[in-house]
C-alpha positions in Angstrom: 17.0 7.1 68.9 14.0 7.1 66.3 11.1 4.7 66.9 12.5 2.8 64.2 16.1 1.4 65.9 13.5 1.0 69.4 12.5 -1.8 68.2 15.1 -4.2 66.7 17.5 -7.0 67.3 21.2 -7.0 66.8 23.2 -10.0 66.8 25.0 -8.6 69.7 22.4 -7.9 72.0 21.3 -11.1 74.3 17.3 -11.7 72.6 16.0 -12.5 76.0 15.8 -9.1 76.5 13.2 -8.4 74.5 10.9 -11.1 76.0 7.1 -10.1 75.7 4.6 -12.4 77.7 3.0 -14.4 75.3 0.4 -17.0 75.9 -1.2 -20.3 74.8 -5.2 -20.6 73.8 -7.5 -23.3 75.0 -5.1 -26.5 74.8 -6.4 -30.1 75.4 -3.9 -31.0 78.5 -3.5 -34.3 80.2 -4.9 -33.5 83.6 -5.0 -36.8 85.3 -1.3 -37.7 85.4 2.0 -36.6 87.0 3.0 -32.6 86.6 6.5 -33.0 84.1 7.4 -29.7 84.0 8.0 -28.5 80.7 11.7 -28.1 79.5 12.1 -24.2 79.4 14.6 -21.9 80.7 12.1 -19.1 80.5 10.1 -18.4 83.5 7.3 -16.5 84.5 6.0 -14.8 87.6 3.0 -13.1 88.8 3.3 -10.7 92.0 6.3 -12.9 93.1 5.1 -16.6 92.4 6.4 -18.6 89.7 3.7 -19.5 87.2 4.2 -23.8 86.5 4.2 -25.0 83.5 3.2 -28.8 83.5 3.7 -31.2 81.1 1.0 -31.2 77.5 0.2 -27.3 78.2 3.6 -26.3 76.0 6.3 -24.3 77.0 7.7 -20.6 76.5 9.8 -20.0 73.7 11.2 -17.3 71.7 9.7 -16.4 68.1 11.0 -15.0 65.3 9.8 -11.5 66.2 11.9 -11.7 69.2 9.1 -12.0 71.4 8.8 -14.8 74.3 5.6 -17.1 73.8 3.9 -18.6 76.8 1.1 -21.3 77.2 -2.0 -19.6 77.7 -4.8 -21.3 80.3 -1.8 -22.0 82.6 -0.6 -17.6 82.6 -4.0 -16.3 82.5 -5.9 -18.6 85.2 -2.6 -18.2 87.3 -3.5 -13.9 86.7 -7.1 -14.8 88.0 -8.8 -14.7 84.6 -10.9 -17.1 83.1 -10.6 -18.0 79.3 -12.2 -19.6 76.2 -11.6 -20.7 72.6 -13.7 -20.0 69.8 -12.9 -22.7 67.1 -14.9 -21.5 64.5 -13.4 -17.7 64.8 -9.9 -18.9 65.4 -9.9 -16.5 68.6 -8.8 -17.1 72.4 -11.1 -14.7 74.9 -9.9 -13.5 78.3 -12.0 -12.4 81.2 -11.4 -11.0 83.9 -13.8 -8.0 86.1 -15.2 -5.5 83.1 -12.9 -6.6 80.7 -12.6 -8.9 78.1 -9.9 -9.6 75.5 -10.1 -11.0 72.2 -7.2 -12.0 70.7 -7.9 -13.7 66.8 -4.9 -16.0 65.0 -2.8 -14.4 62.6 -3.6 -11.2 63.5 -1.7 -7.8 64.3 -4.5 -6.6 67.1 -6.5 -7.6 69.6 -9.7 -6.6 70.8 -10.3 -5.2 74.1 -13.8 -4.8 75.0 -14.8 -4.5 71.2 -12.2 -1.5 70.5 -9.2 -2.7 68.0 -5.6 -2.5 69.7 -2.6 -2.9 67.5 -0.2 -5.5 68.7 3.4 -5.9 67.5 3.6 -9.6 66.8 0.6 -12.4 65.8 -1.3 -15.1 67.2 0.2 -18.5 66.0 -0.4 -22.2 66.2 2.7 -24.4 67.2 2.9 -27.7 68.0 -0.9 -28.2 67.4 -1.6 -25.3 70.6 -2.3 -22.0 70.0 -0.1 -19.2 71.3 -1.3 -15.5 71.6 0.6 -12.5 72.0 -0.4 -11.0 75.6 2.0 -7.8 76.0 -1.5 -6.1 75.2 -3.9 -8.0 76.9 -1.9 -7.7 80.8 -1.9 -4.1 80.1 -5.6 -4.0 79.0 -6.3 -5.4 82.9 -4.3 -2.9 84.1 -1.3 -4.9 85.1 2.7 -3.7 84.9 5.4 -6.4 82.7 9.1 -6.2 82.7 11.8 -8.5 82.1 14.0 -10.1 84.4 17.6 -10.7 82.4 19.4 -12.6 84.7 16.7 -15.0 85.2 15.3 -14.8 81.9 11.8 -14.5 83.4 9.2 -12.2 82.7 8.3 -10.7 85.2 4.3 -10.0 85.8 2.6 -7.4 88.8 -1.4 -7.0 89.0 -1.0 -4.0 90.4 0.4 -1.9 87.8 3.9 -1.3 89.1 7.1 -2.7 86.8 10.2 -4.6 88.2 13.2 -2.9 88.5 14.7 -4.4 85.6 13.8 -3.8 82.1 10.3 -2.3 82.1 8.1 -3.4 79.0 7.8 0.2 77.7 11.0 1.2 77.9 12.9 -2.5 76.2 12.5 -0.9 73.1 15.5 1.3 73.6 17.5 -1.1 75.4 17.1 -4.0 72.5 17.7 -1.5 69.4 20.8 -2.5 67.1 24.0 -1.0 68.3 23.7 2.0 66.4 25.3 0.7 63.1 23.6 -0.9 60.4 25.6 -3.7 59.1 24.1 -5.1 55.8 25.0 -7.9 53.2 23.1 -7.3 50.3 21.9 -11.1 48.8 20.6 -10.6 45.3 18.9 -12.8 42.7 22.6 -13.7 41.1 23.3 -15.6 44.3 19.7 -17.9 43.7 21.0 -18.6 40.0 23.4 -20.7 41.9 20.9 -21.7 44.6 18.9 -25.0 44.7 15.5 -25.1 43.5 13.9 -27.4 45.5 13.4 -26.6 49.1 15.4 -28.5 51.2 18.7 -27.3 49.5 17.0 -23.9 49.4 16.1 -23.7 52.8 19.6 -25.0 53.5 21.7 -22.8 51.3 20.2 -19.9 52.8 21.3 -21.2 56.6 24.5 -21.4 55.2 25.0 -17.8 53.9 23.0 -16.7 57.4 25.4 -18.8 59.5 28.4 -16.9 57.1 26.8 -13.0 57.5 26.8 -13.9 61.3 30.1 -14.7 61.0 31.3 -11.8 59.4 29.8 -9.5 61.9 26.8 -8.4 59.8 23.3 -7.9 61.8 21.5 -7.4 58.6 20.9 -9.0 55.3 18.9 -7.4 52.3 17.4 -9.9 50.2 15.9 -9.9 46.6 12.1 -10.5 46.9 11.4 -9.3 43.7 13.6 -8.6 40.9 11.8 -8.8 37.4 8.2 -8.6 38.2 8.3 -11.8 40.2 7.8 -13.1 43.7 9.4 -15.4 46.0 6.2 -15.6 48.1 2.7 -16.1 47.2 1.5 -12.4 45.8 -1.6 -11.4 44.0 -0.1 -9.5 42.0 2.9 -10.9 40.5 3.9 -14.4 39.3 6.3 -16.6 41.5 9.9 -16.4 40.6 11.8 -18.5 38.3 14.7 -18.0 40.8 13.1 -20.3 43.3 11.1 -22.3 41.2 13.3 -22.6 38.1 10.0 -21.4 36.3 8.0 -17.5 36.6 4.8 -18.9 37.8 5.4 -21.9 38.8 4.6 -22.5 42.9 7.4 -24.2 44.6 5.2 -25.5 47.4 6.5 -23.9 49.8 7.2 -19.9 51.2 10.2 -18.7 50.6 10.2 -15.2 52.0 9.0 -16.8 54.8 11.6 -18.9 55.6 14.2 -16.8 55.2 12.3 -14.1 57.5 12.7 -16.5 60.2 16.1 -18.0 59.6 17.2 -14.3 59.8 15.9 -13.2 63.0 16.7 -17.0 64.5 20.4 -15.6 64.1 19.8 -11.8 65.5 19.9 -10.5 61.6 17.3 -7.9 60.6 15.8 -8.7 57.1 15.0 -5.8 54.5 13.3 -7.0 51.5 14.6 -6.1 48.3 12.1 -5.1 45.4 12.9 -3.2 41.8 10.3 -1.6 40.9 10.2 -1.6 37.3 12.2 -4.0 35.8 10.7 -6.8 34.1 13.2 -8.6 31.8 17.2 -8.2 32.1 19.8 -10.8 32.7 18.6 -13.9 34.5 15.0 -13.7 33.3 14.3 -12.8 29.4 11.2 -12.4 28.1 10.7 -16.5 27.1 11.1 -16.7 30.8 8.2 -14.7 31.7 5.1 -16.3 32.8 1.6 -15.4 31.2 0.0 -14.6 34.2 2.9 -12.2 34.6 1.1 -8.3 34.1 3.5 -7.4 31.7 2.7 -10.0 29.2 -0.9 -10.2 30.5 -1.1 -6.3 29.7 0.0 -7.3 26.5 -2.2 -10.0 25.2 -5.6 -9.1 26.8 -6.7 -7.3 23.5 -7.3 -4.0 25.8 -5.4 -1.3 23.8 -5.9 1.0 26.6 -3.3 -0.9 28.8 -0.5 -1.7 26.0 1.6 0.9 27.3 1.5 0.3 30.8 4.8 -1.7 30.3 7.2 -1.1 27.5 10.1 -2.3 25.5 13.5 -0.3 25.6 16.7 -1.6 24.0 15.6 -4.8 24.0 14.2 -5.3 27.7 10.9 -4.8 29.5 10.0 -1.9 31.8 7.1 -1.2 33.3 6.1 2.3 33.0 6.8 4.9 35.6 3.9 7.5 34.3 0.8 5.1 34.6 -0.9 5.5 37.6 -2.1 1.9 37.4 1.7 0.9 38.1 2.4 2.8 40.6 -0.4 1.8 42.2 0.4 -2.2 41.9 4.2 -1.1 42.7 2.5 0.0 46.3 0.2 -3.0 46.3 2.8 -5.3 46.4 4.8 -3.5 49.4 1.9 -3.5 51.0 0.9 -7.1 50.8 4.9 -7.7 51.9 4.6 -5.6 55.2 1.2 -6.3 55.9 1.9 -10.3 55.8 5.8 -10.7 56.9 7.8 -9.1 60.0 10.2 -8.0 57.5 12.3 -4.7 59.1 12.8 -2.9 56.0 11.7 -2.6 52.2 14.7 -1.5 50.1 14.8 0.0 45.9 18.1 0.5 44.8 19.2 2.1 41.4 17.3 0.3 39.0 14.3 3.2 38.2 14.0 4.7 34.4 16.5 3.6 31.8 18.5 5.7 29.5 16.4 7.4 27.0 16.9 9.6 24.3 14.1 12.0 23.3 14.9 12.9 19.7 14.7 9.2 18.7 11.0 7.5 18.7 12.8 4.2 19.1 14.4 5.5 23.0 12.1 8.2 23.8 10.1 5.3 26.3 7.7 7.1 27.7 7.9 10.6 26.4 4.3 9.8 24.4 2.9 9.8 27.8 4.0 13.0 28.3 3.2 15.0 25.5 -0.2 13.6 26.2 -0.3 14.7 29.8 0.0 18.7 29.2 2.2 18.8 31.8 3.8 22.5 32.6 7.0 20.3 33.9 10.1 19.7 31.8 10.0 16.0 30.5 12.9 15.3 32.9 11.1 16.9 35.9 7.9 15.5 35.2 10.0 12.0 35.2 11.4 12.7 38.6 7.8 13.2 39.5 6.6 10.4 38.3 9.9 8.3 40.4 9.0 10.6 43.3 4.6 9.6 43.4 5.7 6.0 43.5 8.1 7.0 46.3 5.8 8.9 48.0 3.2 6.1 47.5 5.2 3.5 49.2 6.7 5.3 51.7 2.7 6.2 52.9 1.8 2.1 52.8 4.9 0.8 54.3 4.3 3.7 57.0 0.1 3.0 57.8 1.2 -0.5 58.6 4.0 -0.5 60.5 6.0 2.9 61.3 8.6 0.8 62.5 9.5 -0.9 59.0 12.4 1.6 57.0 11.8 2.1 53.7 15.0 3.5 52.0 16.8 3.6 48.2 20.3 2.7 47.3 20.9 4.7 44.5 24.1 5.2 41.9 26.8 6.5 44.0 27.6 9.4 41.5 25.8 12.7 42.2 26.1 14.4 38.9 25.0 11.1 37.1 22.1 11.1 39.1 20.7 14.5 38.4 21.1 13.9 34.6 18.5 14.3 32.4 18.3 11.6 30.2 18.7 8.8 32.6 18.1 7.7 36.3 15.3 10.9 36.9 16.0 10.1 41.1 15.5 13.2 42.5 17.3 12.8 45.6 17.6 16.9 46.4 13.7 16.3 47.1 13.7 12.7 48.9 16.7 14.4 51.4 15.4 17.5 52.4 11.2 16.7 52.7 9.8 14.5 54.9 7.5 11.4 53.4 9.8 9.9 50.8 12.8 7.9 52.3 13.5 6.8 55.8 17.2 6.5 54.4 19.7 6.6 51.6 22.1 4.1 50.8 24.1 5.5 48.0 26.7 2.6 45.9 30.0 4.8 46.8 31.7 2.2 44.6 34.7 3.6 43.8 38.0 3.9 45.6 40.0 6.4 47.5 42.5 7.3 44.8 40.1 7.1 41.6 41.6 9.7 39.1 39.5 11.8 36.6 40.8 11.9 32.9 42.9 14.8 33.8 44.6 12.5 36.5 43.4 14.2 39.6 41.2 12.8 42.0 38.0 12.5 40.8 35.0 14.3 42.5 33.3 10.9 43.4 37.0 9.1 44.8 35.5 7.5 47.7 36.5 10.6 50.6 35.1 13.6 48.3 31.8 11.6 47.6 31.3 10.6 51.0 31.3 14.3 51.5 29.0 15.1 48.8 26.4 12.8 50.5 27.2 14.1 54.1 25.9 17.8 53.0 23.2 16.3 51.0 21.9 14.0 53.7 22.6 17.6 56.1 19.4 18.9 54.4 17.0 16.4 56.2 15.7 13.7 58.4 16.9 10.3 56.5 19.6 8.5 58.2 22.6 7.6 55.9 24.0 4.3 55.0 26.9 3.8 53.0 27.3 1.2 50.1 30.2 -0.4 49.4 31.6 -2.9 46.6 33.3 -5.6 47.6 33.5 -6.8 43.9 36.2 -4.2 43.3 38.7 -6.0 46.2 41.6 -7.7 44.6 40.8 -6.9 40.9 42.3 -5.0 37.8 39.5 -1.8 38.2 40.1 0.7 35.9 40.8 4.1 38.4 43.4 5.5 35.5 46.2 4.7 37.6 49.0 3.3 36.8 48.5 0.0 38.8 44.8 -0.2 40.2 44.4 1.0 43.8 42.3 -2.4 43.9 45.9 -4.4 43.4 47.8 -1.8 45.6 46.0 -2.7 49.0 43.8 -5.0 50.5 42.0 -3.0 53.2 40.4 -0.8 51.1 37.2 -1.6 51.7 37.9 -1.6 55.8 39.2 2.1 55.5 35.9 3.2 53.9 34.3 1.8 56.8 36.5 3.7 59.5 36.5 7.1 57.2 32.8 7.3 57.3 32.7 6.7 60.7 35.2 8.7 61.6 33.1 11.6 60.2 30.0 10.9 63.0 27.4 11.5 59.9 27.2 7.5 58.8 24.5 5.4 60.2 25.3 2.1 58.6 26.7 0.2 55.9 25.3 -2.5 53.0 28.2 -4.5 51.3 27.7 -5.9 47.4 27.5 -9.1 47.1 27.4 -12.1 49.3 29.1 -14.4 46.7 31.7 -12.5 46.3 32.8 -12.3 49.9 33.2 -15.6 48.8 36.0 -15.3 46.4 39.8 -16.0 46.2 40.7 -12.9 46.1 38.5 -11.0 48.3 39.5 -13.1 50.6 42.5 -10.7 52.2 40.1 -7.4 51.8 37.4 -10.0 53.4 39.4 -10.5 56.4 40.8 -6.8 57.1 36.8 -5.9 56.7 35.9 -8.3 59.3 38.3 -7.2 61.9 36.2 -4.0 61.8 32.3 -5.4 62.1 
């Protein structure tokens, strides 16, 4: 099990179990009147005696990081320490003999003795108290946690030593996800559907939660950026019109936020969805883009030396993969994502350079670039370079701030397609077989089992020999494979050149993918396209067959 699966939540396993003591800063509390103990079924104990929680101090609760929050003064006077609160700073102190702990709001560390410790959830303020995360802070005084299941306590010893139930060093490989990923991919097609205010928002994302719950999915992966846009506050890029209405325009509230928490409130990891490039395409056209988006800021700041940093291609906007400058912001904005949200994954899928053509100046899109560079590569190598820096260069952020986040790409299922060289440039023979590019692949095997080539024979990517294809390509390194699937085909005319589509001659289709790939003991996971259409009439059948499987 990689460090990775240690440390997440499935919607099968019980979240207790990964209760980390957490604790509550310096809280104003009603001292003079009857203890009411606080209504909580989580518990606490230190060397044997329950810790009390009275009435006005708060009470533990579970976060969205799947960690349990206690009140502070009540934990850490009960462990013999005394405390403090530093208003100004926003920081609660601990101290007990020669040590003291610092623990600042909102941050992913804490401070013991002066030296910085990284901490695997933050500070917060609820319910006008302060709660801190303490995991760190026992074992900086030396003392042993574990967690108690039955009693859904945590379970606290000065002297070092751990229960004999779920020791905290070791919960990470009892609360991992039950081995398979189980994704629904939630794109920006289903927010053109979506409320833009922020109660139906916030409401129509419970609802398709709730309904990937029910479905058996412990995962969703949701659009956070689509066309140069964001559906959180960024520095970089504009908000999107997809939660707004209008690029740019704030909707007063946090977006990415919310759906972070309504995720992991229902036991579903959350992978953020970015593409990387693409500025303009169906949903958002250039009248659509704000001004203070870069590509039209780029383009009207009178600097010639930036006008090709994004660039018009048969009638859409791209930014440019051979500026340096892009990449650059590309990695910027991952990094502000996994620096600022507990999100558990950041996922590309296919969308990377167009089709070009280099013998016509008007589809050539970046092939000035490199006749300028002097570059001893092909044009179509030095493309798949400039796909693999940016790779490389997010891969490196997402993995200095948290090694626990995946970073993976779903790309076009077809192999051959893939390695052409007017189109695509993913170099996926490099990202599989060196370390530092891809924690996993996720390639769109879209196509079903009996998929015929012109000549009428099964085609070479018909959903078993593709599968295969990617089995001995993923053979070649260390990234895990997940498996894409379509559930748009189920129920529908798709052209397969057979007589009558295989998508009209069964309804399980989908459900047999699942069960081949695992039968085969290479698959790690799966990620299912789209959420609305699970939705549909007639998926409905190949909807139900799937679900008996998850």
């Amino acid at each position: 099990m990689n460090k990775k699966e240690s440390f997440k939540i499935c919607s099968k396993v019980i979240v207790g179990m990964v209760a980390f003591l957490v604790v509550a800063a310096m809280c104003i509390a009603p001292w003079g009147q009857e203890p009411v103990f606080a209504a909580s079924d989580l518990g606490v104990t230190i060397d044997g005696e329950a810790v009390v929680f009275q009435s006005g101090y708060g009470e533990p609760f579970i976060d969205s990081n799947s960690r349990t929050l206690v009140p502070f003064r009540v934990v850490m006077e009960a462990f013999g320490a005394s405390v403090s609160w530093d208003n100004d700073n926003r920081t609660a102190s601990v101290v007990k003999d020669e040590t003291t702990v610092q623990v600042p709001i909102g941050q992913e560390y804490i401070l013991v003795n002066g030296e910085s410790v990284l901490n695997d959830t933050v500070a917060v303020i609820k319910d006008e108290r302060t709660y801190l995360p303490i995991r760190a802070v026992l074992q900086a005084f030396g003392a042993g946690v574990s967690w108690d299941d039955a009693n859904r306590t945590v379970v606290v010893r000065t002297d070092g030593t751990v229960n004999e139930g779920v020791p905290e060093s070791d919960q990470g490989e009892i609360i991992s996800r039950s081995g398979e990923l189980d994704a629904m991919w939630i794109s920006y097609l289903e927010y053109m559907e979506m409320p833009k205010d922020e109660a139906g928002f916030k409401a129509a994302i419970d609802t398709m939660f709730d309904r990937c719950v029910d479905l058996g999915m412990n995962a969703v992966i949701v659009h956070v950026r689509s066309h140069c846009d964001a559906m959180y506050p960024s520095q970089y890029y504009p908000w999107s019109n997809f939660v707004s209405g209008t690029q740019g325009v704030d909707p007063g509230y946090d977006p990415l936020k919310y759906m972070i928490s309504a995720a992991h409130n229902r036991g579903l990891e959350f992978h953020a969805w970015l593409n990387p490039y693409r500025v303009t395409g169906y949903g958002c056209y250039w009248k659509q883009v704000a001004a203070s988006n870069p590509a039209k800021v780029w383009l009207s700041d009178n600097d010639p030396s930036n006008d090709r940093w994004v660039l018009l291609h048969k009638g859409e906007y791209y930014l440019n993969p051979s500026v340096p400058q892009v990449r650059q912001m590309v990695a910027d904005g991952v990094k502000e994502i996994v620096s600022n949200y507990d999100v558990d994954g950041i996922h590309f899928d296919d969308y990377f350079y167009p089709s070009v053509n280099d013998k016509d100046s008007s589809l050539y899109f970046d092939k000035p670039e490199y006749d300028a560079s002097g570059s001893t590569l092909s044009i179509a190598d030095w493309r798949r370079n400039n796909v693999n820096k940016m790779v490389q260069d997010v891969y490196t952020v997402v993995k200095a701030i948290n090694p626990d986040v995946e970073f993976g790409i779903s790309p076009a299922g077809n192999v051959d397609n893939l390695r052409r060289n007017d189109a695509n440039f993913v170099d996926i023979d490099t990202w599989l077989s060196h370390s530092g590019y891809v924690d996993y692949i996720m390639p769109q095997l879209y196509w079903g089992f009996e998929r015929r080539d012109a000549s009428g024979n099964i085609a070479a990517y018909a959903y078993e020999n593709n599968l295969n294809t990617w089995i001995n390509l993923a053979a070649k390194g260390n990234a895990k494979l997940y498996i894409g699937l379509n559930m748009a085909n189920a129920g529908c005319n798709v052209s397969d050149n057979n007589s009558v589509s295989e998508w009209l001659c069964y309804d399980d289709i989908i459900a047999r993918q699942v069960l081949t790939a695992r039968a085969t003991g290479e698959v790690d996971g799966f990620a299912f396209f789209r959420y609305a259409i699970f939705n549909k009439s007639e998926a409905q059948k190949e909807v139900a067959n799937l679900k008996q499987k998850l």
